[in-house]
C-alpha positions in Angstrom: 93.6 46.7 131.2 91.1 48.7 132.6 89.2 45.6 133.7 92.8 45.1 136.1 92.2 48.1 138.0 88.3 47.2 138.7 89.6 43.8 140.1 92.1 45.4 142.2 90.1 48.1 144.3 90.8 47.8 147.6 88.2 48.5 150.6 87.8 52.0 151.9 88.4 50.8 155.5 91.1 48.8 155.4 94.3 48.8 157.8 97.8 48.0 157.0 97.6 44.9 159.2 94.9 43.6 156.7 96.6 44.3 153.8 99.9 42.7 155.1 98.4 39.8 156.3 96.6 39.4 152.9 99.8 40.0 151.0 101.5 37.1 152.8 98.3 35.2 151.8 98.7 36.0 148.2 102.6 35.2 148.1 101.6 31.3 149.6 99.5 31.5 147.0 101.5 32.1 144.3 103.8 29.7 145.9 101.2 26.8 144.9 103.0 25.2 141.5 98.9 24.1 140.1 98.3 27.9 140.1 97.3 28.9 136.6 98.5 31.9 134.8 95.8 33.8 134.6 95.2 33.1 138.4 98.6 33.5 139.3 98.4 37.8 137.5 95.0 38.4 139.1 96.6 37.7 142.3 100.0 39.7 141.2 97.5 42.9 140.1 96.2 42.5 144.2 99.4 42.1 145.7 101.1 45.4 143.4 97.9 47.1 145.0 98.1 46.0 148.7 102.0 46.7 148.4 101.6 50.0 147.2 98.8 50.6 149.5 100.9 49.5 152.4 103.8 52.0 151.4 101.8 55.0 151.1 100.7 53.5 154.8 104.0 53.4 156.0 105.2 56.9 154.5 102.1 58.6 155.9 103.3 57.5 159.6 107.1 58.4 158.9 105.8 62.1 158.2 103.1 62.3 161.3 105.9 60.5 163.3 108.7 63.4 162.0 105.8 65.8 162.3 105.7 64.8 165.9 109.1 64.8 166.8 110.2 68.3 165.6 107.1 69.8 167.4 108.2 68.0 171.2 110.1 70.8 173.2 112.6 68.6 173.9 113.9 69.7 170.3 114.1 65.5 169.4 115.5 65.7 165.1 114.9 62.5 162.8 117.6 61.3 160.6 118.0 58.8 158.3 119.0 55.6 159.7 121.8 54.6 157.2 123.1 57.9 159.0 122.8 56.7 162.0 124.8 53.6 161.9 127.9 56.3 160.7 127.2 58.7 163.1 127.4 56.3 166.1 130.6 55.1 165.2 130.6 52.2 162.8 132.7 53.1 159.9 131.7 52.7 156.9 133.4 50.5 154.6 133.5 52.4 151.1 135.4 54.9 152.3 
């Protein structure tokens, strides 16, 4: 499958609103009942690369973004936002 990997490099320069938008291109796509099989995994192989592209994207910005938050003087602290939700009074219903 090395022949896969070639087929799904992505472009040095390209942004997270690229790779989304093209991702929600490639799901019409696969949405299209006349597309083949061997069509339909070429696209899959892009789509497992621009989504994995896109979450290393996303994680990236959580960390500058907590990076950012500890170092304000105003002492600001993340916290996970299932955490949140408990914290400010919504109870949670397993318990």
């Amino acid at each position: 499958m090395a022949k896969a990997s070639s087929k799904t490099s992505l472009p040095k320069n390209l942004t997270f609103e690229a790779a989304l938008a093209r991702l929600q291109e490639i799901v019409e796509e696969l949405e299209d009942p006349e597309k083949g099989l061997e069509s339909s995994l070429v696209l899959f192989e892009e789509g497992v690369a621009l989504s994995r592209f896109c979450r290393g994207k996303i994680d990236e910005i959580k960390s500058r973004v907590e990076v950012v938050l500890k170092e304000t003087p105003e002492g600001f602290a993340t916290k996970e936002l299932e955490a949140a939700g408990a914290e400010d009074g919504e109870e949670d219903e397993t318990a």
